[in-house]
Steps between C-alpha positions, in 0.01 A plus 500: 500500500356420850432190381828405393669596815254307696569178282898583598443522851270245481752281342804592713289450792438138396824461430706632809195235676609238275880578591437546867300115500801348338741618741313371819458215301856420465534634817332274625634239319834543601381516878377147415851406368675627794281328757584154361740308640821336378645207704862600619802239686569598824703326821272319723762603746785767559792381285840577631754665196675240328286268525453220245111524428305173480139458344368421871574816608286656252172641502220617255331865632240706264603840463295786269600557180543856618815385744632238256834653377793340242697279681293312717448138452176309410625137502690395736725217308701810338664580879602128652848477456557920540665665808355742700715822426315700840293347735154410378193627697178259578234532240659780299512456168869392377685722232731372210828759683430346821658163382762367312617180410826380667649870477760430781543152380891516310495526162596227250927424567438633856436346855416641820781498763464558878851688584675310795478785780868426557554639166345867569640756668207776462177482294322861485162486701296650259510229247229270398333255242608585201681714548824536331838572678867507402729284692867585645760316598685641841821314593789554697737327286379678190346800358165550526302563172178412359419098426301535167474779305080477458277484775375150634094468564365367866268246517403506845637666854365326815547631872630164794131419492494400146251774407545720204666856652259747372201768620222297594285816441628628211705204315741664286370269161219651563581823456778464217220426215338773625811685423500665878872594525354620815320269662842296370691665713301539794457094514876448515478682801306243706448179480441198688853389573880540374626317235686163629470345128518596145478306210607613137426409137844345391655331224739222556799719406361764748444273767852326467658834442356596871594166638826523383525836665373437827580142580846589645353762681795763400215699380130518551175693318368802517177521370335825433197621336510676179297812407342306236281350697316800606413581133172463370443167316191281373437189707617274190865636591526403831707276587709455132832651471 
């Protein structure tokens, strides 16, 4: 009987061993996966938002396997011709959500139109790249009421010195994937200039429609910014109506 229970303990002995030597060994061997490396794209310099990215600006960097996540690129060919959706840092590695390709660019039937500053006679503050905003037509010769019964998308809003209007330090792109309502919200309140342009995704119809409005200047826009815009939404609908 002694016998027999040493031969058990024996053998469970030797086995919890044989158990414990396999799991250091692949242990180990996954320590050995994790410290090799995986080449990753990055910027060879800061790249401003909305940028179009060209192979030059590209860079290989080695990164552990560990820190390699789904998303990031590993040959560089697959970004030139994508925009830069938020501003891409030096040497870190570049995510799929962080571009886009032409995602303020109009869509097919559309064009972008810079509205003639003689045709406005408020545009809200708070609005910005893609957003979308609902335009109004104020007149003294008519009533006012609401151009188009949909909301129009912006392509771009720059301040008198031709720069983008947004936060520098927190660029409202950036944090819409992130779905920051937030952060959103806090970057409308300061940016780096006031709007003094705007330019919207229009059809022809749209466009003429507006010109047709304005031209006598009898009445004149108001553009506001929908509630939309603050929604959540995946970077492959920005920018589309």
């Amino acid at each position: 009987m002694n016998k027999k229970r040493n031969l058990l303990i024996s053998f469970s002995a030797a086995l919890m061993a044989a158990l414990l030597v396999y799991g250091v060994y692949k242990l180990q061997l996954k320590q050995v996966e994790l410290q090799k490396t995986v080449s990753v794209v990055v910027p060879k310099d800061f790249i401003r938002a909305g940028t179009m990215i060209e192979l030059d600006m590209l860079a290989y960097k080695p990164v552990l396997a560990g820190s390699y996540v789904e998303g990031m690129f590993t040959d560089a060919a697959q970004l030139a011709g994508l925009e830069s959706v938020v501003p891409l840092g030096t040497d870190e590695p570049i995510l799929a959500w962080k571009v886009d390709k032409f995602h303020l660019l109009p869509s097919q039937g559309q064009s972008t139109f810079q509205i003639p500053k003689d045709y406005i006679l408020s545009v809200s503050n708070g609005i910005r790249a893609g957003d979308r905003v609902n335009l109004y037509l104020s007149g003294s010769d008519s009533d006012s009421g609401r151009l188009f019964g949909y909301e129009i998308t912006v392509a771009s809003v720059k301040s008198s010195a031709n720069v983008e209007v947004d936060n520098p330090k927190s660029p409202n792109l950036y944090s819409r994937v992130n779905g920051d309502t937030e952060k959103m919200y806090a970057s409308r309140r300061e940016a780096n200039g006031a709007i003094d342009q705007i330019n919207l995704n229009l059809t022809e119809e749209q466009w003429l429609a507006i010109d047709r409005a304005c031209r006598t200047k009898k009445a004149k826009l108001v553009i506001a910014l929908s509630a939309s815009s603050l929604a959540e939404e995946t970077v492959n609908g920005i920018g589309r109506r």
